[in-house]
C-alpha positions as CSV (number, residue, x, y, z in Angstrom):
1,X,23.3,-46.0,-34.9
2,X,21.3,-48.0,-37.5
3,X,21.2,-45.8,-40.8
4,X,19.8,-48.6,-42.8
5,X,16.2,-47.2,-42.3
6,X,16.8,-43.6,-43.1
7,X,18.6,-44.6,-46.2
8,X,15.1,-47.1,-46.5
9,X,13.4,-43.8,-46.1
10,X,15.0,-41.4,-48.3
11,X,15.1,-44.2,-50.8
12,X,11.1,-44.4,-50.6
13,X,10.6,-40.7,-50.7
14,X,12.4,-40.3,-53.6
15,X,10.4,-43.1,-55.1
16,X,7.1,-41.2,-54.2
17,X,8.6,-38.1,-55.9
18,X,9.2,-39.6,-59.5
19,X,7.0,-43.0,-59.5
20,X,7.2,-43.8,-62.9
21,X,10.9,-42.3,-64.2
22,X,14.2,-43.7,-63.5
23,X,16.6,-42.3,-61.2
24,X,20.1,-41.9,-61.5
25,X,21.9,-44.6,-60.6
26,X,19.0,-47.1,-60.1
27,X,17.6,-50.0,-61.5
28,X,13.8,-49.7,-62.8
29,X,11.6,-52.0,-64.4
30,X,8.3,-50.2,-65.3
31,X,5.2,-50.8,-67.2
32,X,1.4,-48.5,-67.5
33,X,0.7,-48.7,-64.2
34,X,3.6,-49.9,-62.2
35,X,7.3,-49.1,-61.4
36,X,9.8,-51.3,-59.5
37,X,13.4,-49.4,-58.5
38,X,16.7,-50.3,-56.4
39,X,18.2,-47.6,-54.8
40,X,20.7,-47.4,-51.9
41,X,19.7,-51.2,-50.7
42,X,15.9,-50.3,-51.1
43,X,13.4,-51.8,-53.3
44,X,10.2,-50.2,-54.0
45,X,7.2,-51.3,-56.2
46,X,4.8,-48.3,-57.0
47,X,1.3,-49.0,-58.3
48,X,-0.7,-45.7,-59.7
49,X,-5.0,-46.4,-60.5
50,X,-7.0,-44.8,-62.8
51,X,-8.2,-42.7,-60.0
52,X,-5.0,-41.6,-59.1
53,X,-4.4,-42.8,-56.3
54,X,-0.8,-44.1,-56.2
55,X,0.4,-47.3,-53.6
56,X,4.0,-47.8,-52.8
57,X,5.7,-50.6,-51.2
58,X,8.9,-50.8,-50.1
59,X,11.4,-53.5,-48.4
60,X,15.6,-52.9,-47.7
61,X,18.0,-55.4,-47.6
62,X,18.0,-54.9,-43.9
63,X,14.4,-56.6,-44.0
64,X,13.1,-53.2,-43.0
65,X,9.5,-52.6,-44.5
66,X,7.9,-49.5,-45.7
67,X,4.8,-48.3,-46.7
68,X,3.0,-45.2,-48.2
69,X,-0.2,-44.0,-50.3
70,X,-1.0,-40.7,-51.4
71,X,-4.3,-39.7,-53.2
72,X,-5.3,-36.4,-55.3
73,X,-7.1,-33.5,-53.4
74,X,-10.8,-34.2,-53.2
75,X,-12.5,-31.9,-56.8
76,X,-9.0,-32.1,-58.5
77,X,-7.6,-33.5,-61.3
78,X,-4.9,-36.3,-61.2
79,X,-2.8,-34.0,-63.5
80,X,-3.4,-30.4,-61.1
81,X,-3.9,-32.3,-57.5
82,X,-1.7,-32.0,-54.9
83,X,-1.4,-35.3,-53.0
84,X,-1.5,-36.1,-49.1
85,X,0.7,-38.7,-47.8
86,X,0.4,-41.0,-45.4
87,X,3.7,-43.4,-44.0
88,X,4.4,-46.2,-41.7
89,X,7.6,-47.5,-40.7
90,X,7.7,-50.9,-39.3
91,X,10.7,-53.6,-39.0
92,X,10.8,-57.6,-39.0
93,X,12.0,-57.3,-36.0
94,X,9.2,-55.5,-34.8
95,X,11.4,-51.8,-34.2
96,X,9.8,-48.0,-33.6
97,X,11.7,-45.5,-35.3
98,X,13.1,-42.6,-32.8
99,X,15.5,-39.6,-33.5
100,X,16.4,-41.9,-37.0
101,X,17.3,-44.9,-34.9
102,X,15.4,-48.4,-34.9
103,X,14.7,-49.3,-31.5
104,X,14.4,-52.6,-31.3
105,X,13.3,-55.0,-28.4
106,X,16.5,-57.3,-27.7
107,X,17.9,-53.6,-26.8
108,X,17.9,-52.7,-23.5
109,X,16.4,-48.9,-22.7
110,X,19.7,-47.5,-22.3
111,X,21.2,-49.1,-25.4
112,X,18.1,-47.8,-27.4
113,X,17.7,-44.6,-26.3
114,X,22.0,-44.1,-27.4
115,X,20.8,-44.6,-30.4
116,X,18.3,-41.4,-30.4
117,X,19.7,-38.2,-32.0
118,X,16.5,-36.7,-30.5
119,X,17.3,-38.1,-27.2
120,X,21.1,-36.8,-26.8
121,X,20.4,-34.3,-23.9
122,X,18.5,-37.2,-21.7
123,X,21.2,-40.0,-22.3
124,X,24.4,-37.0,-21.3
125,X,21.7,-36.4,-17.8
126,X,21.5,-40.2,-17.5
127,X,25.4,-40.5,-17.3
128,X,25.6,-37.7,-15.1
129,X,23.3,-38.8,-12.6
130,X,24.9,-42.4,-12.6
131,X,21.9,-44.1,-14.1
132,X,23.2,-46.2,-16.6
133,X,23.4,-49.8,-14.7
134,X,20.1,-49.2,-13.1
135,X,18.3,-48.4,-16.2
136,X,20.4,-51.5,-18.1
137,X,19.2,-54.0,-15.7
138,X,16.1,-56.4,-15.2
139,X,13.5,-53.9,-14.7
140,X,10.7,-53.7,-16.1
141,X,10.4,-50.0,-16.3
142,X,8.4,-47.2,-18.0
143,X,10.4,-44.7,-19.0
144,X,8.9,-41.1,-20.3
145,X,11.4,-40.0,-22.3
146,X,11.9,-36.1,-22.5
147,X,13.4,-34.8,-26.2
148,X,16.3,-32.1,-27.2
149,X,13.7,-30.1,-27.7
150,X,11.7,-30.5,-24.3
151,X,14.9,-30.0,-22.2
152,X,14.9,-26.8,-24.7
153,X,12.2,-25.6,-23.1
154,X,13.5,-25.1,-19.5
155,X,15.2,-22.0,-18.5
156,X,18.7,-20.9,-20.1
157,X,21.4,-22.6,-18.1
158,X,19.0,-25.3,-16.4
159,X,20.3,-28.4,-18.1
160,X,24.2,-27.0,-17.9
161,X,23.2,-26.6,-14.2
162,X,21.6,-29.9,-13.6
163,X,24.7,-32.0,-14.9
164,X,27.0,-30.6,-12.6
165,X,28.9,-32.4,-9.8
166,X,27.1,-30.1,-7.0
167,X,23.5,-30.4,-8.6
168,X,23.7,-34.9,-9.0
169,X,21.5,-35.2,-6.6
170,X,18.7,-32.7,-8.0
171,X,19.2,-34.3,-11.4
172,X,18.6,-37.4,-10.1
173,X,15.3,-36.7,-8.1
174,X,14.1,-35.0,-12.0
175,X,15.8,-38.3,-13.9
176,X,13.8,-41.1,-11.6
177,X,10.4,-38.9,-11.9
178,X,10.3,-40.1,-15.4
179,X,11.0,-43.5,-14.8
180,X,7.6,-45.9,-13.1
181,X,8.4,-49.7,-11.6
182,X,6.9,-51.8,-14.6
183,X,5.8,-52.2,-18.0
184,X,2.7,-49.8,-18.8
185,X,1.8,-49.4,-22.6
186,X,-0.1,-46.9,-24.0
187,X,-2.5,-49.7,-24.1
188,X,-2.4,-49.8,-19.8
189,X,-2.6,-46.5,-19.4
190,X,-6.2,-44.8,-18.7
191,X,-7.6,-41.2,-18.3
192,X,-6.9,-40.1,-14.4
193,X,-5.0,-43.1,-13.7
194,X,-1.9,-42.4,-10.9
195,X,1.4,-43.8,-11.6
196,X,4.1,-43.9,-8.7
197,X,7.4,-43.0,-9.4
198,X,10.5,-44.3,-8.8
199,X,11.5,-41.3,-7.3
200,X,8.4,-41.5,-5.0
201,X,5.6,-38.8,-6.0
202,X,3.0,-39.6,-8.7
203,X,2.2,-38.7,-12.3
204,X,-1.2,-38.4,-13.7
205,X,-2.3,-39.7,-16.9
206,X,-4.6,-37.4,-19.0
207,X,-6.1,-38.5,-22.5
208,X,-6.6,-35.8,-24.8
209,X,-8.8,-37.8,-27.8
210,X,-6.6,-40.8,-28.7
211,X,-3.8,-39.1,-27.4
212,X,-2.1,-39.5,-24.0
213,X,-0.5,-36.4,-21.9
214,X,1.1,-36.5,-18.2
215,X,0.3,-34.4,-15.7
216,X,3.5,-33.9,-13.5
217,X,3.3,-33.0,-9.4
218,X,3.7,-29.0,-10.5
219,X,0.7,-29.1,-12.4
220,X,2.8,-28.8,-15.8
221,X,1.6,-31.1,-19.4
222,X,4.0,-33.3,-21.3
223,X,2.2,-34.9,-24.3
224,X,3.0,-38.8,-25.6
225,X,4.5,-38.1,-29.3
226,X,5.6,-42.0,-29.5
227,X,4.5,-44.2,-27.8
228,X,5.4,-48.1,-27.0
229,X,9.4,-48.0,-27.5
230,X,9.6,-51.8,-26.5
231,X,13.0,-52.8,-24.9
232,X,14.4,-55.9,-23.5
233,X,13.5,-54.7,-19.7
234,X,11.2,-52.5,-20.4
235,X,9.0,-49.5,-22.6
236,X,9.9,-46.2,-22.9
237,X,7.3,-43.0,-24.5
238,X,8.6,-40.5,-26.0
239,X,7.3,-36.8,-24.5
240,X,7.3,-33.1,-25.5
241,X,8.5,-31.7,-22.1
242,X,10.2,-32.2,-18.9
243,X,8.3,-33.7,-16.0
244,X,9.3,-32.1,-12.8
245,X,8.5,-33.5,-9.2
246,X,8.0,-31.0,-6.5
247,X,11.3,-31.9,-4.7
């Protein structure tokens, strides 16, 4: 697993928490208005204005960039405010962040999704069901990609069941409804649209605001928490629940 950005993370956190004052054990170089610190392979620059509001910039030796603001409360003080904060996470080589991973898109899905500490639960059904090779190879594919904490949600005992011998080809029918023939981005996919599976029924796609939920053949909602996971032979969206064909 790459740990580089979490330590890039923790490293920028901690540079949001004390902008202007050293830390132990880093290197800072400060002035009115601006602080620069090196910390665990991390160098931030953190900018405060008059107004408050406070910019920081941050870059790891990784090449992993980072960035955050946070601004007083509206009708508070700088010195009383509370601040909201505001994060992106973004890689030269052009990576999403998932379960404290980078996936990155020279990875195949398979190879990306191992790296998921959110995903450990999908990647154990994948093996089981015999999956690997066909979700490493050419593709393209769009993968929905149920969390931890959506297979959570099923009934006590359903995922031990599922990723037994007897039950392979059940977990298989479940495992290829979450997988569609092709590459569809958040950016292809519109309100009521119908995507074939490959194990053969359809999902519906339902947009909720800016948001994207899919409808599965039982009627039941999994909502799009990240999308666009780029891989070598494919995407893959992160969802909040498991889909489930009718078979």
């Amino acid at each position: 697993m790459n740990t580089k950005p979490f330590f890039a993370t923790a490293a920028l956190l901690a540079a949001l928490a004390t902008p202007a004052f050293a830390q132990d054990g880093m290197k800072t170089k400060s002035d009115d208005e601006k602080t620069k610190t090196k910390a665990d392979g991390m160098t931030t620059k953190t900018k405060v204005a008059d107004d408050g509001k406070m910019k920081v910039k941050g870059k790891s030796d990784a090449g992993d960039k980072m960035k955050a603001k946070t601004m007083p409360r509206k009708g508070e003080s700088m010195g009383s405010s509370t601040t909201t904060t505001s994060m992106s996470t973004t890689s030269t080589s052009g990576g999403v962040m998932v379960g404290g991973a980078m996936m990155t898109p020279d990875k195949d899905i398979v190879a990306n999704a191992v790296g998921s500490a959110d995903h450990t639960t999908l990647v154990a059904a994948v093996k089981a069901a015999g999956l690997v090779e066909t979700l490493k190879s050419t593709g393209p594919f769009t993968v929905f990609a149920p969390t931890n904490a959506a297979f959570d949600k099923l009934p006590a005992g359903t995922v031990n069941s599922l990723v037994s011998p007897e039950m392979k080809p059940k977990l298989t029918s479940i495992l290829t409804y979450h997988v569609v023939p092709g590459r569809y981005t958040a950016a292809n996919l519109t309100a009521g649209q119908t995507l074939t599976t490959v194990e053969g029924e359809q999902l519906t796609v339902m947009k909720n605001g800016n948001g994207v939920m899919i409808k599965d053949a039982k009627g039941g909602m999994a909502r799009v928490t990240t999308p666009d996971v780029i891989s070598s032979n494919g995407v893959t969206h992160v969802i909040d629940s498991v889909l489930m064909p009718t078979k």
